[in-house]
N, C-alpha and C positions, 0 to 999 in steps of 0.2 A: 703593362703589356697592352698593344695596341690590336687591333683587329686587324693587320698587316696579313701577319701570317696566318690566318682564318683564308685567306682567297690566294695563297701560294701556290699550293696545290693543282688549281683549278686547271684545267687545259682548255683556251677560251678560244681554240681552233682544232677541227677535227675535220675528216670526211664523215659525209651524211651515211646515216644505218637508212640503205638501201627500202629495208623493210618500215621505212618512220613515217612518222608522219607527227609534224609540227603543232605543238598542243595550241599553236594561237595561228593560225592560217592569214599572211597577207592577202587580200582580192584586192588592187589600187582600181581606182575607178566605180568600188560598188556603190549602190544609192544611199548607205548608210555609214555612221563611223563604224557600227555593230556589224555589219556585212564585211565591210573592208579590215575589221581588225585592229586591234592596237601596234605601236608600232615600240619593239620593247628591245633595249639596247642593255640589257642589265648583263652586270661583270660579277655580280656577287651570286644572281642565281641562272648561271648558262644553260639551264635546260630549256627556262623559258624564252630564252634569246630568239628572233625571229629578224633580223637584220644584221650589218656587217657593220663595224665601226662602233662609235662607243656615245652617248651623248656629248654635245657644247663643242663640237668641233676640232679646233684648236687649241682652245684652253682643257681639253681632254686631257693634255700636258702636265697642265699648273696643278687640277686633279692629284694625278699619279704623284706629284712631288709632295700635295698634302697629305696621301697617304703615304709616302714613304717615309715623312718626317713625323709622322704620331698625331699630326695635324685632326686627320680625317678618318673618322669607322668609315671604311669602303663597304659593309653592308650598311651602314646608314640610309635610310627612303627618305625623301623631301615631304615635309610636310605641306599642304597642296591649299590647305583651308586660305581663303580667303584671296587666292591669287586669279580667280576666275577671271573673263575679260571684263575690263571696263566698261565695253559700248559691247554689242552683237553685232556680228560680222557672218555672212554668210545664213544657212549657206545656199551657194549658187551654181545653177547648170553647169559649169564649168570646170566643179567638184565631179562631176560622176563623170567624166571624159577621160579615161586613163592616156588619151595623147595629147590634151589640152595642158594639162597638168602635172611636170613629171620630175622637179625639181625642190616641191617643197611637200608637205604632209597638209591638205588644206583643213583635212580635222586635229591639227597640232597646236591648237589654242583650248583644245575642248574635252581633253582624255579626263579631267576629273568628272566632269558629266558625264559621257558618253562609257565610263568604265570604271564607276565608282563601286560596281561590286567587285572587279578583281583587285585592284588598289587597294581595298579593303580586306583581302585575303594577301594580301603580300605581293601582290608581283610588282615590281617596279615598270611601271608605265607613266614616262615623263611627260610636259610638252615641251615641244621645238617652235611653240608660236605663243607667245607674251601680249597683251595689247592692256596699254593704261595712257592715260590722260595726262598733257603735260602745257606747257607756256613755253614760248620762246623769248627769249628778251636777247636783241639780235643791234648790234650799234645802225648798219644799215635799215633796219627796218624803222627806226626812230629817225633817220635821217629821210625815210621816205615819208613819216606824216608829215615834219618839217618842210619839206617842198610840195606839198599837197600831192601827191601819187599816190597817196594811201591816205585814207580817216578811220578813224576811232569809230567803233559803233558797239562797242562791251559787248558784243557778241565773237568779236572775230579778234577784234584788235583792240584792248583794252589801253586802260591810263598810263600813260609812261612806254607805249609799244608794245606791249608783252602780246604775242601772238598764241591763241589756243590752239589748238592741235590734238589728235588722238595717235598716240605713237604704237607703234606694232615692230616687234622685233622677229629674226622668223631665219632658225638655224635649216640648214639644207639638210633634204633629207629627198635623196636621187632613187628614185623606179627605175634598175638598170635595162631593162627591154625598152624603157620610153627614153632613154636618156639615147641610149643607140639608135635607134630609131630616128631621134629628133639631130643627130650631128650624121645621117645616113650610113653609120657603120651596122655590124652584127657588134651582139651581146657580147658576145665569146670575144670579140677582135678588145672591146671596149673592155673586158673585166682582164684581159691579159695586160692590157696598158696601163691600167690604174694599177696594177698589181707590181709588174717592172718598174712604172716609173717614180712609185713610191717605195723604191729599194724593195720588194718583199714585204711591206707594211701590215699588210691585210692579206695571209694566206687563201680566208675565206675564200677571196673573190676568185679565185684556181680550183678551189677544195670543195667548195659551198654551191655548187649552180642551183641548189632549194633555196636559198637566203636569195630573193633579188631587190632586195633594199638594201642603199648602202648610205651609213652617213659618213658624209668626206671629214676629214678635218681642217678644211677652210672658214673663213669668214662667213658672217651670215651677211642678212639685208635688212634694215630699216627705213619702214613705210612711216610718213609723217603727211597725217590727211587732213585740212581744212578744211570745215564748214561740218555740217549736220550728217551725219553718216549715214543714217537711215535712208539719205536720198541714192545710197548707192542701189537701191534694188529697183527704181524709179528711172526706167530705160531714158527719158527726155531728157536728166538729168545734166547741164553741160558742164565738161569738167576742161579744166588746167592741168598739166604734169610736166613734169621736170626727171627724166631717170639718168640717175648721177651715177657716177663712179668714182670713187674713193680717190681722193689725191689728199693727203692728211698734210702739207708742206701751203699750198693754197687753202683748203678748206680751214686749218684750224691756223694756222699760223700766219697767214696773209702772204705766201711765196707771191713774188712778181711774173714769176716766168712763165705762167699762163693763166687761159681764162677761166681755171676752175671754179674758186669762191665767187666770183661776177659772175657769174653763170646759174650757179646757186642760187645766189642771191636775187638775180633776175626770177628764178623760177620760184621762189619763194615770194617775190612780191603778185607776182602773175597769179600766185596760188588763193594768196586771200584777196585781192583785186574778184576773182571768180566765186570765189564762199561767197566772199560781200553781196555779189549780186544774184548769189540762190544759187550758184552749181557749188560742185567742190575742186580742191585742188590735190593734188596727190604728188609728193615726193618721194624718190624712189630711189633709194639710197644704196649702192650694192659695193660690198668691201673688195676691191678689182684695184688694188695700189697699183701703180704705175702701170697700167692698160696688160694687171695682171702677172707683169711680169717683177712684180717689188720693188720697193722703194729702195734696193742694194742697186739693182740694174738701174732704178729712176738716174738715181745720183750719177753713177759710173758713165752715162747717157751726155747727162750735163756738164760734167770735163768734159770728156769727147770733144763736144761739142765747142765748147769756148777754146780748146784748144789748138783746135784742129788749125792749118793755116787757111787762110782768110777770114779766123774766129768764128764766132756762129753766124751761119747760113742757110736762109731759110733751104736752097739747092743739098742741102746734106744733112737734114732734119731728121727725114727716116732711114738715109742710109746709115748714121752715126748708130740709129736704135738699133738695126738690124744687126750691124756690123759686132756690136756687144750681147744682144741677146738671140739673134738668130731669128729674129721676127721679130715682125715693125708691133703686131698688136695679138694679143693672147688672150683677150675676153670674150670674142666668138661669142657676137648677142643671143644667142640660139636660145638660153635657157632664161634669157632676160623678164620678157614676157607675163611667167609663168605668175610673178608679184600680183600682176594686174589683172589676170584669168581669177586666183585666188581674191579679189574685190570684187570679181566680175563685172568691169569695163568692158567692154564691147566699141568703143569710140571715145577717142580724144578730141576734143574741140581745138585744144591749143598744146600741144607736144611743146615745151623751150628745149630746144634740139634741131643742130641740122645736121645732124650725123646720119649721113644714106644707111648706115649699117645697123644703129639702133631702127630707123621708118622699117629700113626691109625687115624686121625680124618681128614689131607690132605687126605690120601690114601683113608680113606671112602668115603669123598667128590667127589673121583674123580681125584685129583690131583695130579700125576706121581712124585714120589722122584727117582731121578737116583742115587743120594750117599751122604750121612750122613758126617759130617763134628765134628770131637770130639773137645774137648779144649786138647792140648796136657799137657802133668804133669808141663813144666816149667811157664803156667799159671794159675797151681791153688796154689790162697794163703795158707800160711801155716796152720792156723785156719779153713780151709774152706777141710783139710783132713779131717775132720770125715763124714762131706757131704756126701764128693763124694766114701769114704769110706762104707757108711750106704747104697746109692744107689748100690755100685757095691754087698755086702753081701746078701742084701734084692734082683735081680736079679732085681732092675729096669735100671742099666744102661747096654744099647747093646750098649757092648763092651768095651774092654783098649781100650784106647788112644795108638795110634801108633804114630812112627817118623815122617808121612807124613800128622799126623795131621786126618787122615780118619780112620773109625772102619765100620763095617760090622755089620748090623743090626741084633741082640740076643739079648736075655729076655724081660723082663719089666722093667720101669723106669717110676719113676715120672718126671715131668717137671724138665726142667731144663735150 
């Protein structure tokens, strides 16, 4: 017998008792993790539940199917020993800002600290931010010590290429008053649309106006930061960044048909190029497949497109996108930001990005770009000209590509 039917029972949506009051109170924004509260997503004990949704997002899924299959005790607690972070991160000004920050949990690497007596008495209190230590060993990067663009210095860049790195993984975890606030809607408009357009998913978000933490079941982000970390609380500090958005067809498999991995890869070498000389570099990784709209619509995109008559052209790039998904672009940098608040960056020296829509959403945040960083022409694939063609026609990309690799910020541009 499985622990299955131990959490059948449960009814893990209700309207609030009027008269209640929540045994673990969220405050987002408070000076402390202890002030602000844990952030407790448990299905096995719902009384202590103080948010909507369920831990790990997407894979909440995969979950349910190992407990359905005898796989998994659903009241099973993770044991926590020894997963603390790597490096120390935080924490910074940026943390107590409840509209600085309102997309991820910035005390979500730290719950065995900061509430290792209640963890201790049983409540399931997870975290949604991971941080450990790892090497890259990347063919491009070995090809850059080979042309001298990069050196070895066993600090950054060891024998054979192998890049160090401190990696941070970091599930979303949405403050719904900051999150409407931040795409200019009301609460109520935003908890009724997540509500509908996830079929019904999350009754909470209708039923619950006391729970206003919700975690989505999306993708999370992976930060990957070169050089010495410590130097993040060290305002002089000059940094490199690169904030990416998921194309797994270029990123992991080398697709031609645009400039994602070269893009990458450019921002990856820009990153330890910057460690090397005392700043850091920061990679900022965010799961947005196909500008959001998946890698089903990616595809469906791409006939379109080769099929259409006069094949593909750059003249009918976004209207191909549109015309299958109803919008050219769906990751609305709004909540982009929130990665680099939680490092507490305050100024990029070198952004590789000339996407206007990623600059306006640092910039509106608050956070200083000193110079844009382009892909220069010998790194864009040959298939992936009508792209970068369609952006420069349509006026979203600011600027050519110059020889030194930098362009000067004009027009609009979508992501890129």
């Amino acid at each position: 017998m499985t622990g299955t039917n131990r959490t059948e029972h449960i009814r893990l949506t209700s309207h609030p008792n009027p008269a209640g009051k929540a045994r673990f109170p969220v405050s987002w924004g408070a000076a402390t993790a202890a002030l602000r509260g844990p952030i407790i997503a448990s299905v096995s004990r719902p009384s202590d539940r103080n948010v909507i949704g369920s831990h790990g997002g997407s894979y909440a899924l995969y979950r349910a199917l190992a407990v359905s299959s005898g796989a998994l005790d659903p009241d099973r607690l993770p044991d926590l020993r020894n997963t603390h972070p790597a490096v120390d991160i935080g924490p910074f000004p940026q943390w107590t800002n409840p509209q600085t920050i309102v997309s991820l949990d910035p005390w979500g690497h730290l719950p065995a600290e900061n509430f290792a007596t209640e963890i201790a008495a049983g409540v399931d209190i997870r975290p949604t931010i991971a941080v450990t230590k790892a090497r890259l060993d990347l063919a491009e990067i070995q090809a850059a010590l080979a042309a001298g663009r990069l050196k070895r210095d066993d600090l950054v860049v060891h024998e054979g290429g192998a890049v160090s790195v401190v990696k941070m993984a970091i599930d979303p975890v949405w403050h719904l008053p900051g999150i409407a606030e931040r795409f200019r809607t009301t609460e109520t408009t935003l908890r009724r649309n997540l509500f509908e357009q996830t079929g019904g998913m999350f009754p909470e978000l209708v039923t619950r106006p006391d729970l206003r933490v919700f975690l989505p079941p999306i993708g999370g982000t992976t930060i990957y930061l070169f050089g010495d970390v410590t130097k993040l609380s060290v305002p002089q500090t000059p940094i490199a960044c690169r904030v990416h958005d998921e194309c797994s067809g270029s990123d992991v498999f080398g697709s031609d048909i645009c400039t994602c991995r070269p893009y990458l890869i450019q921002g990856i070498e820009e990153c330890v190029r910057m460690a090397q000389a005392g700043g850091l570099g920061i990679i900022v990784y965010y799961r947005k497949e196909g500008r959001a709209l998946g890698e089903v619509t990616k595809f469906l995109v791409y006939n379109a497109r080769k099929r259409q008559e006069g094949g593909d052209i750059a003249s009918a790039y976004f209207e191909r996108t549109e015309c299958v998904a109803g919008v050219q672009d769906a990751r609305f940098q709004q909540l982009m930001p929130d990665a680099l608040h939680w490092l507490g960056v305050r100024r990029i020296d070198r952004l590789v990005s000339m996407s206007d829509m990623k600059y306006d959403a640092l910039v509106g945040q608050g956070i200083e770009i000193v110079e844009r960083v382009s892909i220069p022409d010998h790194l864009i694939p040959g298939d992936a000209q009508v792209e970068m063609a369609a952006k420069k026609a349509a006026g979203y990309y600011a600027g050519a590509p110059t020889l030194d690799g930098l362009a000067r910020p004009v027009g609009r541009t979508l992501d890129q």
